[in-house]
Biopython code that builds the backbone (N, CA, C, O; Angstrom):
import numpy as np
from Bio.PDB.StructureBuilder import StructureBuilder

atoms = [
    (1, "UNK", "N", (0.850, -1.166, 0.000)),
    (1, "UNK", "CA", (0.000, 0.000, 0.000)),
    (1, "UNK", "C", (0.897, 1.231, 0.000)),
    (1, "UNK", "O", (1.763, 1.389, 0.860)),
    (2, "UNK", "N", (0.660, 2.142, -1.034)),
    (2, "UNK", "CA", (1.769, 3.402, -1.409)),
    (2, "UNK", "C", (0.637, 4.126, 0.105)),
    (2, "UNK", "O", (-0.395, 3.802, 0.694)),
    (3, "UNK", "N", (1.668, 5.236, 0.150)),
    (3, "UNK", "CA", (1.158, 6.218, 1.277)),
    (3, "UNK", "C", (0.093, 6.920, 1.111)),
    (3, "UNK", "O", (-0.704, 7.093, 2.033)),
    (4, "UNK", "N", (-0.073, 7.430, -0.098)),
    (4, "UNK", "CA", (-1.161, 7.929, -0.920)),
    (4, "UNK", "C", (-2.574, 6.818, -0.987)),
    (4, "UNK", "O", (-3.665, 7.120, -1.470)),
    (5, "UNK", "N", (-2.215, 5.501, -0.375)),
    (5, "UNK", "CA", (-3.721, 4.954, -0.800)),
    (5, "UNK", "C", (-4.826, 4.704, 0.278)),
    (5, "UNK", "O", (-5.527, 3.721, 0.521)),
    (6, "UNK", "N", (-4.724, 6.010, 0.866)),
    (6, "UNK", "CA", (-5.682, 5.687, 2.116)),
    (6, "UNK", "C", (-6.483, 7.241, 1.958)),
    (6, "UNK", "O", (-6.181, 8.253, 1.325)),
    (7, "UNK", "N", (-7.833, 6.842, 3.001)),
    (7, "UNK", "CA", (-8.666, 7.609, 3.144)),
    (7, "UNK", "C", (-8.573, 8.612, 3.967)),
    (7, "UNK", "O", (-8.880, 9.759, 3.640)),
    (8, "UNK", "N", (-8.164, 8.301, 5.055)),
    (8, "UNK", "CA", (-7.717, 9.156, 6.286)),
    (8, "UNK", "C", (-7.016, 8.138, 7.438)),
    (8, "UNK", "O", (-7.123, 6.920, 7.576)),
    (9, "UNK", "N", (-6.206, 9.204, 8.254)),
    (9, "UNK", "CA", (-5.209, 8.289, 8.924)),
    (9, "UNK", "C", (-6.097, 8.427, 10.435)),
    (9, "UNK", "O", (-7.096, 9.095, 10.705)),
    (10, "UNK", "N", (-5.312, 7.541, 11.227)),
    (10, "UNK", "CA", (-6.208, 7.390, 12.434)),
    (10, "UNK", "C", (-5.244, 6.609, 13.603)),
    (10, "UNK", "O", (-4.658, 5.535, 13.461)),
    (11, "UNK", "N", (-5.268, 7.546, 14.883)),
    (11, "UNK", "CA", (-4.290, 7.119, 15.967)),
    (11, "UNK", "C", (-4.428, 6.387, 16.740)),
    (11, "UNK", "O", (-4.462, 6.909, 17.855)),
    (12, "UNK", "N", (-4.584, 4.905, 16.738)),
    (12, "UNK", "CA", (-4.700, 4.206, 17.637)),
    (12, "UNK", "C", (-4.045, 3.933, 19.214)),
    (12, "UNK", "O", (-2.828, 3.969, 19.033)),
    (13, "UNK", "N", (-4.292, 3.692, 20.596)),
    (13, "UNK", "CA", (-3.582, 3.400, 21.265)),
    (13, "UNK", "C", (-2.820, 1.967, 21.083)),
    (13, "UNK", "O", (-3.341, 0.870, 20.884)),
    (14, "UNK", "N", (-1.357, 2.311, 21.217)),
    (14, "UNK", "CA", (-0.781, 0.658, 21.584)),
    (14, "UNK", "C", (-0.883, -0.010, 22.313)),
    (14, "UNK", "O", (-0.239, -1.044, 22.133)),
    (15, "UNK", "N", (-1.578, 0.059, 23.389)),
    (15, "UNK", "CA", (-2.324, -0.671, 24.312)),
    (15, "UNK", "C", (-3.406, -1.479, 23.402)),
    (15, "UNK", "O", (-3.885, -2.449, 23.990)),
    (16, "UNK", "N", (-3.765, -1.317, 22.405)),
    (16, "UNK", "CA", (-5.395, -1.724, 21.904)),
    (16, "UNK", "C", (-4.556, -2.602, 20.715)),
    (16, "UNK", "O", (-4.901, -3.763, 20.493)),
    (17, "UNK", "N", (-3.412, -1.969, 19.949)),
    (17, "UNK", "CA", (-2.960, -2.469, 18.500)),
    (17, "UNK", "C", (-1.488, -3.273, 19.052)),
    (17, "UNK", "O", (-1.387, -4.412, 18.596)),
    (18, "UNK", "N", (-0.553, -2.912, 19.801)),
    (18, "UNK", "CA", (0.522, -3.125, 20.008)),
    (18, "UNK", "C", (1.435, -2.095, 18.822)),
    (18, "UNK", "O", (1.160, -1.111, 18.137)),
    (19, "UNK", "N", (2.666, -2.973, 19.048)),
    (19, "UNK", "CA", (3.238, -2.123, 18.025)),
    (19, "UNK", "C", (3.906, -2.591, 16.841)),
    (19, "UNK", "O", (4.224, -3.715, 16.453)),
    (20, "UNK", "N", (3.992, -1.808, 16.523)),
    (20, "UNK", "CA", (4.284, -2.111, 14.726)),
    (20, "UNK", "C", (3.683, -1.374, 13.490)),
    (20, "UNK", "O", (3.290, -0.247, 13.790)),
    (21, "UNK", "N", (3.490, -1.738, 12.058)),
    (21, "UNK", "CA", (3.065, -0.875, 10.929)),
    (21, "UNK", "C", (1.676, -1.126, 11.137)),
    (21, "UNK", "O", (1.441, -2.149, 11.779)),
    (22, "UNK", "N", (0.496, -0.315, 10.681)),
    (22, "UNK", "CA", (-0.623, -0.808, 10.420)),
    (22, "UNK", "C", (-1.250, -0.358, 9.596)),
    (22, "UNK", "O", (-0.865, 0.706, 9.112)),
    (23, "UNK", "N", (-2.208, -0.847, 9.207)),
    (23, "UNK", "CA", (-3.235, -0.772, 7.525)),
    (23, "UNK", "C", (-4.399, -1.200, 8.311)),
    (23, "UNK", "O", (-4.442, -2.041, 9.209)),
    (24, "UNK", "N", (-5.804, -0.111, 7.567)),
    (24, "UNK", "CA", (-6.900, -1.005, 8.214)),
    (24, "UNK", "C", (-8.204, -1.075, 6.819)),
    (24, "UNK", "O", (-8.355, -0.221, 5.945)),
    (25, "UNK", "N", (-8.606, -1.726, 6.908)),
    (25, "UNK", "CA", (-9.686, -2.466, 6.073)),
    (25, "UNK", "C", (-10.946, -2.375, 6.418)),
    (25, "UNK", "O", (-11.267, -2.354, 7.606)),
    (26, "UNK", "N", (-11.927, -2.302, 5.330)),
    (26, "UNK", "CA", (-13.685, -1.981, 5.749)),
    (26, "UNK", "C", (-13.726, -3.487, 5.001)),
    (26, "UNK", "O", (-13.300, -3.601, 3.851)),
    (27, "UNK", "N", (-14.237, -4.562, 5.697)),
    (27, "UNK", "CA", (-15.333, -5.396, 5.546)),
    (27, "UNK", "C", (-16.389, -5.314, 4.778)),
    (27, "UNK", "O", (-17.408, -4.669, 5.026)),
    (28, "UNK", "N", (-16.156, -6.002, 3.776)),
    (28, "UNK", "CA", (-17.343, -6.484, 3.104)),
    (28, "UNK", "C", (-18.333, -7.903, 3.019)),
    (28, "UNK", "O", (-17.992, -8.885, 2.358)),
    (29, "UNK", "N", (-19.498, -7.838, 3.731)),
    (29, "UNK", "CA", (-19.514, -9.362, 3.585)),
    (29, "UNK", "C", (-20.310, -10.065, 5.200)),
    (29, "UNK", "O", (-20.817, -9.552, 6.198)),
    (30, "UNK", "N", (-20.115, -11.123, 4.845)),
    (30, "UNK", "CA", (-20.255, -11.614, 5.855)),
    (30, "UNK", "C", (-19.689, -13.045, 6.367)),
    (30, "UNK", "O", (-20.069, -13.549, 7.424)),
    (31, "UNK", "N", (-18.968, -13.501, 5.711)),
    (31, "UNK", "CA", (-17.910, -14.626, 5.452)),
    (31, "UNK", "C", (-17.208, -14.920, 6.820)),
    (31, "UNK", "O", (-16.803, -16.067, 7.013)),
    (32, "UNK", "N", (-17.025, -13.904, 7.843)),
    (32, "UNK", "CA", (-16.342, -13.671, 9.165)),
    (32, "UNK", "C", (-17.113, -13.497, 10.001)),
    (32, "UNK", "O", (-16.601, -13.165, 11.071)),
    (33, "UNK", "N", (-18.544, -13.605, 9.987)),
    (33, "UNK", "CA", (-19.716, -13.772, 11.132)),
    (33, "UNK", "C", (-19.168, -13.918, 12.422)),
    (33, "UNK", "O", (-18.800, -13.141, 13.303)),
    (34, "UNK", "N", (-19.215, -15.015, 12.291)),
    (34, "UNK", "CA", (-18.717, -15.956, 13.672)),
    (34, "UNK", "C", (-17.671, -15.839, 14.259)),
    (34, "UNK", "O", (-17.483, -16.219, 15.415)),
    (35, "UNK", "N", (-16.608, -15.137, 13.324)),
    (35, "UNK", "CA", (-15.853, -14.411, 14.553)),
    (35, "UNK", "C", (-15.651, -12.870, 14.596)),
    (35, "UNK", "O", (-14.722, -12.068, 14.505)),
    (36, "UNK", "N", (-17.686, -12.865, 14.878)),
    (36, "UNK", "CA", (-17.761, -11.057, 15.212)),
    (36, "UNK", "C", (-16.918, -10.279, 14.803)),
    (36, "UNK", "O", (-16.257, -9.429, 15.399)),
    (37, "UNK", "N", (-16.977, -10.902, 12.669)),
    (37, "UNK", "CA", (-16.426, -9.559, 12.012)),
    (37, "UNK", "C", (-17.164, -9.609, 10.814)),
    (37, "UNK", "O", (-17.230, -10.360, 9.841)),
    (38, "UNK", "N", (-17.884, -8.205, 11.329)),
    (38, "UNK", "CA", (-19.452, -8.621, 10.218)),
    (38, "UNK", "C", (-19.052, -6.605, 9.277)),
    (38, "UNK", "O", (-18.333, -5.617, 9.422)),
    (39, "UNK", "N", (-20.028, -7.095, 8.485)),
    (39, "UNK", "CA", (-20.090, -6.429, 7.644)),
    (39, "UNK", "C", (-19.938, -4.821, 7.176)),
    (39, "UNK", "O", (-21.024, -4.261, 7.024)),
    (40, "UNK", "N", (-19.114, -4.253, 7.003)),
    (40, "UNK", "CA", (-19.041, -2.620, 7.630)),
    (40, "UNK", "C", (-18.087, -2.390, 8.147)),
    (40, "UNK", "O", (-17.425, -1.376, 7.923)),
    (41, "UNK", "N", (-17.751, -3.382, 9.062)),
    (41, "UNK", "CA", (-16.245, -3.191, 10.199)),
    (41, "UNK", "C", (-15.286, -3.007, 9.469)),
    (41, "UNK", "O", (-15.126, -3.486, 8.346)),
    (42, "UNK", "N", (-14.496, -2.217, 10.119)),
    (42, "UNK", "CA", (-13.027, -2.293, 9.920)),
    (42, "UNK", "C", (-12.225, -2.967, 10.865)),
    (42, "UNK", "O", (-12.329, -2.938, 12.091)),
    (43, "UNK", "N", (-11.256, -3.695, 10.029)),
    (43, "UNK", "CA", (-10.568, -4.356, 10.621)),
    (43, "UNK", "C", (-9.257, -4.087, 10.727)),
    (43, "UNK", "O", (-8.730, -4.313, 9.637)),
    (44, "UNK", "N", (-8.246, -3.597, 11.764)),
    (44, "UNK", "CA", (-6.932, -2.821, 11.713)),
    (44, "UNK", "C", (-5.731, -4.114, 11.530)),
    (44, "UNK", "O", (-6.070, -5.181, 12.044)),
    (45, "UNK", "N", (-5.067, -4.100, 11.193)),
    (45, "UNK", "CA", (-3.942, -5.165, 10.493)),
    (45, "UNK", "C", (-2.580, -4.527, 10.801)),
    (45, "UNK", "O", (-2.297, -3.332, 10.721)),
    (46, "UNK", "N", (-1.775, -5.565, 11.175)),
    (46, "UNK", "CA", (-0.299, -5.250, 12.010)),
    (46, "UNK", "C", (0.581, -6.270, 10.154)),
    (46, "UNK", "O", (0.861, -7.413, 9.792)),
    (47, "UNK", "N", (0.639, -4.894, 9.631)),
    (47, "UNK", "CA", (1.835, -5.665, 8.242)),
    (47, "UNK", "C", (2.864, -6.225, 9.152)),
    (47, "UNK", "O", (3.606, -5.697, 9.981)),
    (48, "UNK", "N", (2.658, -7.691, 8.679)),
    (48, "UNK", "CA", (3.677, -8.875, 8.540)),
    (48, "UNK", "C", (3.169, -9.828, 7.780)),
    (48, "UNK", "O", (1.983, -10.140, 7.878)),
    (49, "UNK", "N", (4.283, -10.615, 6.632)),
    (49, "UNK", "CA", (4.383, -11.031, 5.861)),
    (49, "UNK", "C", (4.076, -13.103, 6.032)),
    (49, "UNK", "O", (3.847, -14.011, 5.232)),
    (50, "UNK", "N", (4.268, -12.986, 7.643)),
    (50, "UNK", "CA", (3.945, -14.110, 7.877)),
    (50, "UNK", "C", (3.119, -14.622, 8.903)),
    (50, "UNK", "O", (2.921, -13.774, 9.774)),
    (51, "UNK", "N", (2.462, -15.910, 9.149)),
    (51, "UNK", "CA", (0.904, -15.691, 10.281)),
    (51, "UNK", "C", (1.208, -17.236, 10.835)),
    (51, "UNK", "O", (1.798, -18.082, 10.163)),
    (52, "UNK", "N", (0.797, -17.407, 11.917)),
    (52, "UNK", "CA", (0.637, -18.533, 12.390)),
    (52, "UNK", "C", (-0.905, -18.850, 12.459)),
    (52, "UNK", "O", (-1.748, -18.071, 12.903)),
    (53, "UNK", "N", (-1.184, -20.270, 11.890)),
    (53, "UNK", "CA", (-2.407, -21.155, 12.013)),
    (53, "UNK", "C", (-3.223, -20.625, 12.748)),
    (53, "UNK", "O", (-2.793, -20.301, 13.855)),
    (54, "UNK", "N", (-4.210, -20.429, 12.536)),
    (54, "UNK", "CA", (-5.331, -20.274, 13.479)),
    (54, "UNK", "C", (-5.121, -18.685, 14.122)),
    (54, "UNK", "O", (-5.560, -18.300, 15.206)),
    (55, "UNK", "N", (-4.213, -17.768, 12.999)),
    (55, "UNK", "CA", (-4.900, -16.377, 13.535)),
    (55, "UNK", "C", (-5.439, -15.692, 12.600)),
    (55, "UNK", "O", (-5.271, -16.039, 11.431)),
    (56, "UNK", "N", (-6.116, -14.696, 12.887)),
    (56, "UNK", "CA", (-7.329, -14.208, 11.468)),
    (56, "UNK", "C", (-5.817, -13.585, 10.804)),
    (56, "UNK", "O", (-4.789, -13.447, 11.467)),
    (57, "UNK", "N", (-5.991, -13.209, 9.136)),
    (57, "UNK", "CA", (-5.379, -12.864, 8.516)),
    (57, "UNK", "C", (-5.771, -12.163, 6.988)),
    (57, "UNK", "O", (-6.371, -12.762, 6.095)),
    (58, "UNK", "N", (-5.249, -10.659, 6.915)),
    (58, "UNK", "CA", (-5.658, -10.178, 5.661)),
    (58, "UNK", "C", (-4.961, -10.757, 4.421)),
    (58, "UNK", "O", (-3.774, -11.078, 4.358)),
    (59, "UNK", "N", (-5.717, -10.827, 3.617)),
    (59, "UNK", "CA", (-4.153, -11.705, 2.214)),
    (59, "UNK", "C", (-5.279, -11.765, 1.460)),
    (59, "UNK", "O", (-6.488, -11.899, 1.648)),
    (60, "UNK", "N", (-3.878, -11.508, -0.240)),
    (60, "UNK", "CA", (-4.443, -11.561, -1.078)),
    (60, "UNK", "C", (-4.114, -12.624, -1.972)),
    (60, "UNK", "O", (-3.058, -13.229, -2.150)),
    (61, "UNK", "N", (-5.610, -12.755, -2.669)),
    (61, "UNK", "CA", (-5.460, -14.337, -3.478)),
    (61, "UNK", "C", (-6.322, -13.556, -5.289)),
    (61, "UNK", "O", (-7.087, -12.719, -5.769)),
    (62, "UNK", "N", (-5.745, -14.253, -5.457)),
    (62, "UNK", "CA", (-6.247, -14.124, -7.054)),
    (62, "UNK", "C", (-6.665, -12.092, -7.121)),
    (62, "UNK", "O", (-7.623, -11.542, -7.664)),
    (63, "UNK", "N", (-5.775, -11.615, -6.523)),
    (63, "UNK", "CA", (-5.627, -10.441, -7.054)),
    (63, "UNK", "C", (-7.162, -9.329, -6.146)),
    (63, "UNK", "O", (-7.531, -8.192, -6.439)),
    (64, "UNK", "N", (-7.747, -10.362, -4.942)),
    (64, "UNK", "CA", (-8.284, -9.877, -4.540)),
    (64, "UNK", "C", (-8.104, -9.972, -2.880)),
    (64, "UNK", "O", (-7.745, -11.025, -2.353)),
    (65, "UNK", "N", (-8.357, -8.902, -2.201)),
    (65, "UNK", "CA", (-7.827, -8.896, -0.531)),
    (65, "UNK", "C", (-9.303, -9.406, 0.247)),
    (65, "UNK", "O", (-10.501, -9.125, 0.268)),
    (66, "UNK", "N", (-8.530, -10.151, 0.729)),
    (66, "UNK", "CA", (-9.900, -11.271, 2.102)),
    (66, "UNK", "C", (-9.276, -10.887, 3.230)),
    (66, "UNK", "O", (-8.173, -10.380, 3.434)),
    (67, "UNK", "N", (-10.712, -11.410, 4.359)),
    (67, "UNK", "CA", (-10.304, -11.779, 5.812)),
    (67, "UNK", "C", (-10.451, -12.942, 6.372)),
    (67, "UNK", "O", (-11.565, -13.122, 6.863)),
    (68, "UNK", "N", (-9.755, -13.733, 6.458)),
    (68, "UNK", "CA", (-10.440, -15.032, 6.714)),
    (68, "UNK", "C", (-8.992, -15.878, 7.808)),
    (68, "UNK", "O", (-7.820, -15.573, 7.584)),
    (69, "UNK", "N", (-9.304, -16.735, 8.737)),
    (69, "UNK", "CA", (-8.487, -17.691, 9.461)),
    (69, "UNK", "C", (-7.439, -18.173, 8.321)),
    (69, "UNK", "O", (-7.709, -18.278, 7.124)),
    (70, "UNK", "N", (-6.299, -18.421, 8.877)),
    (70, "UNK", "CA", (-5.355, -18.744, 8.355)),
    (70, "UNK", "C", (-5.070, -20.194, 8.517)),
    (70, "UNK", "O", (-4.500, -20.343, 9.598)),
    (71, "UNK", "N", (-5.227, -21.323, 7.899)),
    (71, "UNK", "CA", (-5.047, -22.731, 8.137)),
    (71, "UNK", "C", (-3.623, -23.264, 7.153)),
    (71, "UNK", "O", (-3.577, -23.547, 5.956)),
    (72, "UNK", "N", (-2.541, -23.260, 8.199)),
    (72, "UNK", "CA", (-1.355, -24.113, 7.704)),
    (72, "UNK", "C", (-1.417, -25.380, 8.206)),
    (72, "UNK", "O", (-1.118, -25.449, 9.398)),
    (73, "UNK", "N", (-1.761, -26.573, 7.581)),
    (73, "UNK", "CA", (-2.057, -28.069, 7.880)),
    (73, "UNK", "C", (-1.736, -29.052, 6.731)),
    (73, "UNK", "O", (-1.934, -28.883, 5.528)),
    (74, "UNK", "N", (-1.219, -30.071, 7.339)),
    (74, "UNK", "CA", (-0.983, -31.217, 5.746)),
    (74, "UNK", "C", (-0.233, -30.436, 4.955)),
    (74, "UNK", "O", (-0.239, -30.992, 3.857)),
    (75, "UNK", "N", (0.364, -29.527, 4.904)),
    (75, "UNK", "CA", (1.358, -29.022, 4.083)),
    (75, "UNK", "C", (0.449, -28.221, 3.232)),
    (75, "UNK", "O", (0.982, -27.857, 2.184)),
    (76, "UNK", "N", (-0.697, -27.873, 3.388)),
    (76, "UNK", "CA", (-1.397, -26.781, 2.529)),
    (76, "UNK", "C", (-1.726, -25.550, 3.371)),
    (76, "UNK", "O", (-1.677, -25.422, 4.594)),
    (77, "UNK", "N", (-2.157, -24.467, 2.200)),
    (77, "UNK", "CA", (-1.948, -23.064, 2.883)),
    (77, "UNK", "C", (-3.809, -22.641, 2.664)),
    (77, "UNK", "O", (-4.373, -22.622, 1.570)),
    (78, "UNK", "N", (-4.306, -22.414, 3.674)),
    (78, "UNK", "CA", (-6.001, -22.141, 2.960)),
    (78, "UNK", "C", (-6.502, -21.573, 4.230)),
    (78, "UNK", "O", (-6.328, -21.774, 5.432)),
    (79, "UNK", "N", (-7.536, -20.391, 3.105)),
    (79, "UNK", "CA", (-7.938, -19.143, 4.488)),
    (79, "UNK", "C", (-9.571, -19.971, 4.720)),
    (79, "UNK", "O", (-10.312, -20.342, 3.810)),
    (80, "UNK", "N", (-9.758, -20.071, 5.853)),
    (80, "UNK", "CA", (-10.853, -20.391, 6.182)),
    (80, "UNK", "C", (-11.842, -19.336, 6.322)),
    (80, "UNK", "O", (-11.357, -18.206, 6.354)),
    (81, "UNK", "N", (-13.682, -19.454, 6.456)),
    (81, "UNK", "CA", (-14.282, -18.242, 6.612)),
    (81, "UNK", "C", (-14.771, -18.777, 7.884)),
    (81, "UNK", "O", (-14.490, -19.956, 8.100)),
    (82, "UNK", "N", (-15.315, -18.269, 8.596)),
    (82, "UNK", "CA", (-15.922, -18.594, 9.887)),
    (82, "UNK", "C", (-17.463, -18.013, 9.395)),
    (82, "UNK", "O", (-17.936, -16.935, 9.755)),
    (83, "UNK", "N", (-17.913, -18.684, 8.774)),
    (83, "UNK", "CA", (-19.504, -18.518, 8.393)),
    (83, "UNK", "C", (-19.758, -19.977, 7.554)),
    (83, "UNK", "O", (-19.412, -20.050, 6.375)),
    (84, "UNK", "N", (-20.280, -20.937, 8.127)),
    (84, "UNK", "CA", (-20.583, -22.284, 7.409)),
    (84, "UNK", "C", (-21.288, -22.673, 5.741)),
    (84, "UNK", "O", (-21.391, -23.696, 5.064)),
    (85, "UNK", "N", (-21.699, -21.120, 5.568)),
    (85, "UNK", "CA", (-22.183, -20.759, 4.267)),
    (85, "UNK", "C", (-21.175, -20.636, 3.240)),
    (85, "UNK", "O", (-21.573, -20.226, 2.150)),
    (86, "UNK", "N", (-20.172, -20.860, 3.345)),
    (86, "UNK", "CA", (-19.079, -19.987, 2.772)),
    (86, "UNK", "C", (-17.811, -21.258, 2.303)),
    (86, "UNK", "O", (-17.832, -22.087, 3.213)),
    (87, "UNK", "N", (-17.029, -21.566, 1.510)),
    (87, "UNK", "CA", (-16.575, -22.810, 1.353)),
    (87, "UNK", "C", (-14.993, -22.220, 2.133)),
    (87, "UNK", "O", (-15.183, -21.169, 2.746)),
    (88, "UNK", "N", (-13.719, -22.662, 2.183)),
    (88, "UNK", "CA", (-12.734, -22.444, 2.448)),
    (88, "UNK", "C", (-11.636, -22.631, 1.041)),
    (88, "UNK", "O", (-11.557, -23.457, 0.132)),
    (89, "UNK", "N", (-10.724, -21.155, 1.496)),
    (89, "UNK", "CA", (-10.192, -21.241, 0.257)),
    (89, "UNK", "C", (-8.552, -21.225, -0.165)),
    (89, "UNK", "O", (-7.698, -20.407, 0.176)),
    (90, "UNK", "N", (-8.395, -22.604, -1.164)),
    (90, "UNK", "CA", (-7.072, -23.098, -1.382)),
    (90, "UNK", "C", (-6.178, -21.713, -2.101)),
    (90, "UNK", "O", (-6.133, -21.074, -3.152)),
    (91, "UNK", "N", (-5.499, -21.770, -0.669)),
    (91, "UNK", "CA", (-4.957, -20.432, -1.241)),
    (91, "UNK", "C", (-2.987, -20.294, -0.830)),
    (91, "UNK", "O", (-2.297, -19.487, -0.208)),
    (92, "UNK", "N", (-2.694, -21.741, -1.693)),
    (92, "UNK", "CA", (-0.760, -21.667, -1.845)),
    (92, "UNK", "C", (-0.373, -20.854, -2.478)),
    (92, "UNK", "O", (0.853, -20.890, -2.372)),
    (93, "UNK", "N", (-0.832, -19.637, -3.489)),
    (93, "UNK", "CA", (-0.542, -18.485, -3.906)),
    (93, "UNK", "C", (-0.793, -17.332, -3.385)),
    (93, "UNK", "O", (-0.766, -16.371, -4.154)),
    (94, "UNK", "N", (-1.158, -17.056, -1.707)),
    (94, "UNK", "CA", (-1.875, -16.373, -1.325)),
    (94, "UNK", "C", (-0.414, -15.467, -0.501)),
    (94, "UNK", "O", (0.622, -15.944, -0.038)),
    (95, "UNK", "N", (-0.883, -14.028, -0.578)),
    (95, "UNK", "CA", (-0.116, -13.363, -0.238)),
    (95, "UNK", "C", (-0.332, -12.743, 1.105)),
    (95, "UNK", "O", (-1.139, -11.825, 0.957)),
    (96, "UNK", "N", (0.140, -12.878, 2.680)),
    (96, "UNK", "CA", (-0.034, -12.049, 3.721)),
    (96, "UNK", "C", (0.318, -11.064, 3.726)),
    (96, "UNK", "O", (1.490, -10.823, 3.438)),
    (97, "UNK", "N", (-0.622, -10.036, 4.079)),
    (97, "UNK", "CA", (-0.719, -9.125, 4.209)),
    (97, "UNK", "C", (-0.060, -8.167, 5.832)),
    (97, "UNK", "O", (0.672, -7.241, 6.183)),
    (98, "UNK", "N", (-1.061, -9.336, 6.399)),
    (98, "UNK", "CA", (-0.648, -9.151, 8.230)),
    (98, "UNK", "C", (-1.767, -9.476, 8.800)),
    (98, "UNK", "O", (-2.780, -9.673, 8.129)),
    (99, "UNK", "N", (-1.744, -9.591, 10.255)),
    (99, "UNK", "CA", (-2.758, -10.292, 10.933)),
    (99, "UNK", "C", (-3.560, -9.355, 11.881)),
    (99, "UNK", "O", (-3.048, -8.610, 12.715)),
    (100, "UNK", "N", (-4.484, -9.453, 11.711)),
    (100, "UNK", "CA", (-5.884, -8.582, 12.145)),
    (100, "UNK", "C", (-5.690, -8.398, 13.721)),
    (100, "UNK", "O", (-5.511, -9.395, 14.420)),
    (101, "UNK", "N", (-5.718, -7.390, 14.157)),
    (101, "UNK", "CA", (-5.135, -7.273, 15.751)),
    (101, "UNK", "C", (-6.833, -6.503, 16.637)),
    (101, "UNK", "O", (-7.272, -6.475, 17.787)),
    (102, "UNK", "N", (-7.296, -5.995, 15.266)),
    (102, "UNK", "CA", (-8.460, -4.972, 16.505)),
    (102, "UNK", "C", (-9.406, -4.860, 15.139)),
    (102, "UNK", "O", (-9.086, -4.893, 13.951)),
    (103, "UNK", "N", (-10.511, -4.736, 15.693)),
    (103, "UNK", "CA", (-11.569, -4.645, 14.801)),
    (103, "UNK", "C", (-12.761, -3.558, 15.503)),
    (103, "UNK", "O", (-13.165, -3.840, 16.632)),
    (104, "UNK", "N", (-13.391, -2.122, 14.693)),
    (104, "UNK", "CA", (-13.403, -0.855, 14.474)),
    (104, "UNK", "C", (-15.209, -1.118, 14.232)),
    (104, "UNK", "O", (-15.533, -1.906, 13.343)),
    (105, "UNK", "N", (-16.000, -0.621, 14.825)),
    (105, "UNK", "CA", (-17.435, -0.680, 14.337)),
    (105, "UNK", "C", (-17.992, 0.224, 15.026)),
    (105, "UNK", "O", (-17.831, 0.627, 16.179)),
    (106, "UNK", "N", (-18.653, 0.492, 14.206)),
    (106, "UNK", "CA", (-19.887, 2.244, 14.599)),
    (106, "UNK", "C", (-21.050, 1.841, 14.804)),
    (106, "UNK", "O", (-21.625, 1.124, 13.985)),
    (107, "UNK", "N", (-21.435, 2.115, 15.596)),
    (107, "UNK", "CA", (-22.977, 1.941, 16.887)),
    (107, "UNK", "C", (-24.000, 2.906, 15.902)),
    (107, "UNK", "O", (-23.797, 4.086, 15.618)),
    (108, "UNK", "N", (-25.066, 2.128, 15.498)),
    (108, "UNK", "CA", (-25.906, 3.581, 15.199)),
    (108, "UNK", "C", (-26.897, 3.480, 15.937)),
    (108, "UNK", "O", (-27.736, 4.380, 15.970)),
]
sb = StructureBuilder()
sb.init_structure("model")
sb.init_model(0)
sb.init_chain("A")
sb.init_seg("    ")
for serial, (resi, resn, name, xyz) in enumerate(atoms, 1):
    if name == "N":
        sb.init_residue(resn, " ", resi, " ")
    sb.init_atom(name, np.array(xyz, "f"), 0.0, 1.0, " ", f" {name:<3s}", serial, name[0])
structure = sb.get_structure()
C-alpha cells in the first residue's frame, strides 16, 4: 500500500494495536460472522508477511484482498471463513498481508 492509498489516517492506542506498521480495512460481507467480524467493520492489520495457524489474517489471493483464518495443515496453505455458508479457500498463492489485531465498528 503506497502512502497515498488511504482515506484518512487514524491514531490508535498501543495498548489496543501493540506495536508495529498498520493498515486497516472496511469489511465487506459476511464470510467472518462468527468471529464477530461482520459487515461494515473495519478491521486494523499489524503488516507482517507471515501468520501462524489459526490467527485471522488479511491476504491476497487471485488479485483480490480477504479476511479469513489462516489454516497451515498437511502441508497446505487455505484461508478459512468462519460462516458455514461460505466454502474455504485453497490459497498456496496467497499473499499475507498481516494479521488482524483490533476490529473498528460504529454503533448507530
Amino acid at each position: 500500500m503506497a502512502p497515498h492509498d488511504y482515506e484518512e489516517a487514524l491514531t490508535l492506542p498501543t495498548s489496543l494495536v501493540g506495536d508495529g506498521e498498520f493498515f486497516a480495512l472496511r469489511v465487506r460481507g459476511d464470510s467472518m460472522i462468527e468471529a464477530a467480524i461482520c459487515d461494515g467493520d473495519i478491521v486494523v492489520v499489524r503488516r507482517q508477511p507471515t501468520a501462524e495457524s489459526g490467527e485471522i489474517v488479511a491476504a491476497t489471493v487471485g488479485g483480490e484482498t480477504t479476511v479469513k483464518v489462516l489454516d497451515l495443515a498437511d502441508g497446505r496453505v487455505r484461508l478459512l471463513p468462519r460462516n458455514p455458508h461460505y466454502s474455504p479457500i485453497d490459497a498456496g498463492d496467497a499473499t499475507i498481508l498481516g494479521r488482524v489485531v483490533s476490529i473498528l465498528r460504529r454503533l448507530r
